[in-house]
N, CA, C and O of each residue as an XYZ file, in Angstrom:
428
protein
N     -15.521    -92.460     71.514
C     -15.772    -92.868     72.875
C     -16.060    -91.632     73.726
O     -15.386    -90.623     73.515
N     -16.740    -91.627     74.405
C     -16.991    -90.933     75.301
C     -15.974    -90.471     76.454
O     -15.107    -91.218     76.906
N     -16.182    -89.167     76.870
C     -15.463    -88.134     77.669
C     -15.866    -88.210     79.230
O     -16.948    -87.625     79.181
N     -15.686    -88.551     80.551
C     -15.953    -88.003     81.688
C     -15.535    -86.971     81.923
O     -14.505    -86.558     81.391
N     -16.367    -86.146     82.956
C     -15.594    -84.852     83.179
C     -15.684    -84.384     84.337
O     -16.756    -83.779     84.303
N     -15.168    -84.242     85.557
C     -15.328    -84.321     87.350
C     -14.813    -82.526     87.288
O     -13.681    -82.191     86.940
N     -15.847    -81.592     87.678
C     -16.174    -80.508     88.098
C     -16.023    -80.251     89.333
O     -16.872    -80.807     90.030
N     -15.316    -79.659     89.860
C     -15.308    -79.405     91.485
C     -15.298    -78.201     91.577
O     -14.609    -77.323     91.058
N     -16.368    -78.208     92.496
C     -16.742    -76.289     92.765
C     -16.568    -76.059     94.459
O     -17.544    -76.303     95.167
N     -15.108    -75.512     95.171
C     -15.770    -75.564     96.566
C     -15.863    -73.559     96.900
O     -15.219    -72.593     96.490
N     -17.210    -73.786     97.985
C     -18.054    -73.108     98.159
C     -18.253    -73.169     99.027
O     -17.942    -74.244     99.538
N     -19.043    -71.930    100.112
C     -19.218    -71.564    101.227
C     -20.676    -72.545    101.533
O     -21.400    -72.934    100.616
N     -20.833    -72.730    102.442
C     -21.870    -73.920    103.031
C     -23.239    -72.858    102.383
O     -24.092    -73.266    101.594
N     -23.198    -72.079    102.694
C     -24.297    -71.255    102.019
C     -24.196    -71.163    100.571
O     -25.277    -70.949    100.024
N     -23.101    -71.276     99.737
C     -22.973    -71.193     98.360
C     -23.609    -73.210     97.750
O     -24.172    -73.720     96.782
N     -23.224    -73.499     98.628
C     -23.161    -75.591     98.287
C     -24.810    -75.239     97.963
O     -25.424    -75.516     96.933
N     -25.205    -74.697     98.908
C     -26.890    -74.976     98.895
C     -27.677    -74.378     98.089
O     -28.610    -75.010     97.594
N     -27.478    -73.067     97.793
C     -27.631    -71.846     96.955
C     -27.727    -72.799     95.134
O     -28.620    -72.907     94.295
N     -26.514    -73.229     95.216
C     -25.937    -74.012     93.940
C     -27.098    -75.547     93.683
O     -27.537    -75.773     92.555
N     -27.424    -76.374     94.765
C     -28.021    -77.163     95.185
C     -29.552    -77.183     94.546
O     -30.152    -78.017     93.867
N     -29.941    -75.748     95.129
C     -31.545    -74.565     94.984
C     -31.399    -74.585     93.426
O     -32.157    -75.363     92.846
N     -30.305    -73.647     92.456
C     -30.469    -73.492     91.452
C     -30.306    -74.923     90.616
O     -31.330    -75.242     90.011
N     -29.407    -75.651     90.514
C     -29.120    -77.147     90.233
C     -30.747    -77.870     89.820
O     -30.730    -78.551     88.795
N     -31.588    -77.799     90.271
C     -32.831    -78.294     90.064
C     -33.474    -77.331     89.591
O     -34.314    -77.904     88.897
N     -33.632    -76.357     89.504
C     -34.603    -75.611     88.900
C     -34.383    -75.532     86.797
O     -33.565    -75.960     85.983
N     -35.290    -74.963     86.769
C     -35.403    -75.114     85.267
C     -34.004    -74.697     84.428
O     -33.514    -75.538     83.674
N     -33.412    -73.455     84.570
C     -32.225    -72.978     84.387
C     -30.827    -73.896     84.914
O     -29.696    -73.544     84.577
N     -31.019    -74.840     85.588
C     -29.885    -75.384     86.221
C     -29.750    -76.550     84.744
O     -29.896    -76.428     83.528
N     -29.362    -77.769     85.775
C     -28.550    -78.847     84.561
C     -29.796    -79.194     83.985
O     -29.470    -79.497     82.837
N     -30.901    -79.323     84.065
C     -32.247    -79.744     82.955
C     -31.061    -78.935     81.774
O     -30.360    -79.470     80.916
N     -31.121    -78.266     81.946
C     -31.039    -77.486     80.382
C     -30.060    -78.192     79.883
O     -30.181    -78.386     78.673
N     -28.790    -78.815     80.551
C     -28.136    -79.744     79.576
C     -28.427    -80.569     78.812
O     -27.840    -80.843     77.766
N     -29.901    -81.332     79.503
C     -30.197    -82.048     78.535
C     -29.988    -82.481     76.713
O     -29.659    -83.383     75.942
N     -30.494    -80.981     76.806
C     -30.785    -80.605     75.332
C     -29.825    -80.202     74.767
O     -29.920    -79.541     73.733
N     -29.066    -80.410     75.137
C     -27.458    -79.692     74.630
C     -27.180    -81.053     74.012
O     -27.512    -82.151     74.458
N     -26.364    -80.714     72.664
C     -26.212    -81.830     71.459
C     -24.655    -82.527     72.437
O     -23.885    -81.754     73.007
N     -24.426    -84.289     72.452
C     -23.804    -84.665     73.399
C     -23.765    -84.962     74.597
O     -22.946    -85.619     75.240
N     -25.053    -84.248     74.991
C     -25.001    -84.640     76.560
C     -25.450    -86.083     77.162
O     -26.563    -86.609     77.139
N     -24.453    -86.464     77.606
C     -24.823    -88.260     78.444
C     -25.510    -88.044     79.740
O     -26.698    -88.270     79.969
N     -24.847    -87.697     80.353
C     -25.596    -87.481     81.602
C     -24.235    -86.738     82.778
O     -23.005    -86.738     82.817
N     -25.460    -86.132     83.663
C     -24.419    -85.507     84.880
C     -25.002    -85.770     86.120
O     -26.208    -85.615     86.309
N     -24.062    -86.241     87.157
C     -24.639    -86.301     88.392
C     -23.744    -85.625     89.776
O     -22.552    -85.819     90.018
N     -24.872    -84.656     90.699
C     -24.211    -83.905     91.131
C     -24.325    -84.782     92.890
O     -25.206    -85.442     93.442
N     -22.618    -84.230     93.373
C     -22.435    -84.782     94.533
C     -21.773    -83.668     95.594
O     -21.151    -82.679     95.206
N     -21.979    -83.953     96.805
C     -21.862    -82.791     97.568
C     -20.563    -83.647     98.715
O     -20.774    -84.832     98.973
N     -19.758    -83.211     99.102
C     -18.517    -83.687     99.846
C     -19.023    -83.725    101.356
O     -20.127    -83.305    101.705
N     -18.072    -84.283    102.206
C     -18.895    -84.601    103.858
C     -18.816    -82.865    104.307
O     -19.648    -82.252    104.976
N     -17.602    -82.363    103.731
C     -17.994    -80.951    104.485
C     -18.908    -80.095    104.122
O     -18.884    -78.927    104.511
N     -19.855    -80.590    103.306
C     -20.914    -79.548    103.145
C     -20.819    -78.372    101.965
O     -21.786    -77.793    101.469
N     -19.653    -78.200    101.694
C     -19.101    -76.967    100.789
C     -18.668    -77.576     99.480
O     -18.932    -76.911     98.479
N     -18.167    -78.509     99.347
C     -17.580    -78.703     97.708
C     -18.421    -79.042     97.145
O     -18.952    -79.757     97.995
N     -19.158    -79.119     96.123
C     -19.781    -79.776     94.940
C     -18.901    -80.233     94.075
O     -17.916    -79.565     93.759
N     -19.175    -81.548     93.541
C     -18.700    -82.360     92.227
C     -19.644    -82.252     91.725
O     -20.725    -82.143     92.303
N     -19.434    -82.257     90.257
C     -20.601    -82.682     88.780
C     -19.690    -84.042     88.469
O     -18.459    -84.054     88.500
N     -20.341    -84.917     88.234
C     -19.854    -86.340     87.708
C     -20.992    -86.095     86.365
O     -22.217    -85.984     86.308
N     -19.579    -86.075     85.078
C     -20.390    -85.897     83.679
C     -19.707    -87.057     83.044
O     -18.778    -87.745     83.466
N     -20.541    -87.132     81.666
C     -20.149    -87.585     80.345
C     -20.779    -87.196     79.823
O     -21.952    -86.931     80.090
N     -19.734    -86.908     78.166
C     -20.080    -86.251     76.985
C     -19.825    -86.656     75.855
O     -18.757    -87.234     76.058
N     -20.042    -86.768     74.799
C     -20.042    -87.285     73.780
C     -18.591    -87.031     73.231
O     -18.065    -88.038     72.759
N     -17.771    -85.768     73.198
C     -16.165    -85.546     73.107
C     -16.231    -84.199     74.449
O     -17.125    -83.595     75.042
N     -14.888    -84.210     74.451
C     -14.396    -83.084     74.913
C     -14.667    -82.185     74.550
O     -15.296    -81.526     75.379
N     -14.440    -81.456     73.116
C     -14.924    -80.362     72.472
C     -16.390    -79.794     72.922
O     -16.648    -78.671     73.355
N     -17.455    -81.115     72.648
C     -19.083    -80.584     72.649
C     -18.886    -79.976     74.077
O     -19.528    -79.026     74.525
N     -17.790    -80.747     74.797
C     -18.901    -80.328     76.794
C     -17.834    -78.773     76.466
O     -18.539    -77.763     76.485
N     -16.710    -78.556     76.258
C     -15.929    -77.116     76.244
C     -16.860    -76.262     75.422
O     -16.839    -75.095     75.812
N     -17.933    -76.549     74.078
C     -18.818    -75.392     73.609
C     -19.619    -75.337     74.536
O     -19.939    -74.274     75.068
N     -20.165    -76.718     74.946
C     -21.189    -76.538     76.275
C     -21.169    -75.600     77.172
O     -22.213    -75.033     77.492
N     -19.632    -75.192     77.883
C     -19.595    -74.360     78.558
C     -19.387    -73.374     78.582
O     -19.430    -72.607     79.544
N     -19.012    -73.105     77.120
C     -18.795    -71.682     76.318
C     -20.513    -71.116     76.598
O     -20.740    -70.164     77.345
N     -21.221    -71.602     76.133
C     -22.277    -71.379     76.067
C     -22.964    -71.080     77.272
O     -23.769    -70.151     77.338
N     -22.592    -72.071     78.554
C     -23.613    -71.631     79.628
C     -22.645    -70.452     80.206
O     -23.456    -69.696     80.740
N     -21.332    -69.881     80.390
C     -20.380    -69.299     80.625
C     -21.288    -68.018     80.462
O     -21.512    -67.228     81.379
N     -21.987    -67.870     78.643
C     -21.910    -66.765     78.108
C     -23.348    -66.111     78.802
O     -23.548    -64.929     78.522
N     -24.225    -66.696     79.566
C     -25.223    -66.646     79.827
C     -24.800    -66.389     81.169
O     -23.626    -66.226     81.501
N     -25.876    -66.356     81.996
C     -25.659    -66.109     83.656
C     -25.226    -66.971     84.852
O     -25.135    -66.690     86.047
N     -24.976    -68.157     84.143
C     -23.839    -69.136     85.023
C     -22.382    -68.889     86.412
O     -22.173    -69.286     87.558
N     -21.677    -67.988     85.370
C     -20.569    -67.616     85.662
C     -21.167    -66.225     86.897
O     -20.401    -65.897     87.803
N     -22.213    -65.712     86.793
C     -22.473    -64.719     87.802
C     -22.835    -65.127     89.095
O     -22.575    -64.868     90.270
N     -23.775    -66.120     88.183
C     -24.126    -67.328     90.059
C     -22.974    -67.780     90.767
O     -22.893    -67.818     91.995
N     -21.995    -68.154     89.882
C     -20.843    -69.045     90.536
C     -20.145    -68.250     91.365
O     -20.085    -68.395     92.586
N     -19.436    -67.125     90.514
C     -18.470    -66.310     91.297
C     -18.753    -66.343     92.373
O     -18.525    -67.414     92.936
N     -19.256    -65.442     93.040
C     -19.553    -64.812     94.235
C     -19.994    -66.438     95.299
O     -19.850    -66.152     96.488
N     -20.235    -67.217     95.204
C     -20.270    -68.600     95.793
C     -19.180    -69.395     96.466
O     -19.136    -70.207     97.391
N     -18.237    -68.788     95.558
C     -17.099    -70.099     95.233
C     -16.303    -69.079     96.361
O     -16.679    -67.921     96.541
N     -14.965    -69.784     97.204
C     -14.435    -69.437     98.021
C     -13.022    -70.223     97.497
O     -12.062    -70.421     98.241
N     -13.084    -70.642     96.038
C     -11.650    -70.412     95.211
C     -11.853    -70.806     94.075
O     -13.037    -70.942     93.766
N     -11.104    -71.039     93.340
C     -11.188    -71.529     91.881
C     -11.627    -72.912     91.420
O     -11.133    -73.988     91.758
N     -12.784    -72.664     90.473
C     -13.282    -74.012     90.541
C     -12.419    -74.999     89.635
O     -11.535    -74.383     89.041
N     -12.435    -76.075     89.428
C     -11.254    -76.777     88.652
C     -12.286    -78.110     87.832
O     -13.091    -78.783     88.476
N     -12.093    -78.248     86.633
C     -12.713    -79.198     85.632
C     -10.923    -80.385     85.235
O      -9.737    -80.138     85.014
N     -11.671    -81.452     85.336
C     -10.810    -82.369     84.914
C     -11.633    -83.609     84.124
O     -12.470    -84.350     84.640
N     -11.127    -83.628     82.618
C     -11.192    -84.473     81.968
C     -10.951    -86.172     82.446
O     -10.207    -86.284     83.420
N     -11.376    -87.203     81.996
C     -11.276    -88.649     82.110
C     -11.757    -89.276     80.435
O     -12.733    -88.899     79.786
N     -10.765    -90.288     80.047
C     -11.355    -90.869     78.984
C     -11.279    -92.735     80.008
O     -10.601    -93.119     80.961
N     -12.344    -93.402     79.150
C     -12.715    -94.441     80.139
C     -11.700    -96.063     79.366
O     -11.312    -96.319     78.226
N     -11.612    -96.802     80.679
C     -10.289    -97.339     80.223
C     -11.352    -98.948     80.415
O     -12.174    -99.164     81.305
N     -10.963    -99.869     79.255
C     -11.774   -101.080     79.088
C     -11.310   -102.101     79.719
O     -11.460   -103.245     79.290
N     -10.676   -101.817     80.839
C      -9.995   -103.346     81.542
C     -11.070   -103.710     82.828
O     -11.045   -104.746     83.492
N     -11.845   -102.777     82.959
C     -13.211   -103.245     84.329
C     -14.829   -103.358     83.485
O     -15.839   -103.589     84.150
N     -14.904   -103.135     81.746
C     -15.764   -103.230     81.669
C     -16.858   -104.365     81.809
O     -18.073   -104.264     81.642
N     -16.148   -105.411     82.139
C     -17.379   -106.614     82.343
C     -17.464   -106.747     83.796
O     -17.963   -107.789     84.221
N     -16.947   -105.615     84.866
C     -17.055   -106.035     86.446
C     -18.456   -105.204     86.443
O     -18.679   -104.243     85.706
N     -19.286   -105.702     87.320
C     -20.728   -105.185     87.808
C     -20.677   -104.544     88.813
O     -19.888   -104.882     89.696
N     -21.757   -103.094     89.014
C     -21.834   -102.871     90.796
C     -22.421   -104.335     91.372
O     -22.856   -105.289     90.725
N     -22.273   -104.166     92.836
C     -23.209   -104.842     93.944
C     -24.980   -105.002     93.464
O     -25.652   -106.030     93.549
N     -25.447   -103.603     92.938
C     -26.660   -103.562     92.578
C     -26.840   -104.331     91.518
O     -27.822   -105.055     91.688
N     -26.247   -104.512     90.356
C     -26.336   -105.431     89.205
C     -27.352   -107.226     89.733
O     -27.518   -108.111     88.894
């Protein structure tokens, strides 16, 4: 079964956007794509302007932790630092089958 994984990055209103800029470009999450496991990620920005969430799923826990071994080892972690105005925090979710037959509104 599949892994959620809620990323929270908070960041200076200039870092949210900065992050925002790179986020779409070729180097940003495109590249997850292709990463073995990847379900999908969707990024959300808080009313104050500064936090970013990643709303993920992954195929296990393990693949998205090499996942990030990997983008870590690359220039990720250089963009972030200097952005972030504290420690960013990753929290796991495994998905629970007691709402799976409720629909959104959009359904």
């Amino acid at each position: 079964m599949s892994v959620y994984v809620i990323a929270e990055f908070p960041m200076s209103e200039t870092g949210a956007q900065d992050f925002i800029d790179w986020a779409g470009g070729d180097d940003g999450y495109a590249a997850s794509e292709t990463h073995d496991g990847y379900e999908f990620v969707q990024a959300l920005i808080a009313e104050d302007n500064r936090t970013i969430y990643l709303a993920e799923r992954w195929a296990t826990k393990e693949v998205h932790q090499a996942y990030t071994q990997v983008r870590a080892k690359g220039s990720l972690m250089e963009f972030l630092i200097p952005r972030l105005i504290s420690d960013f925090k990753v929290t796991y979710f495994n998905e629970l089958d007691i709402l799976r037959n409720t629909h959104s509104k959009s359904d």
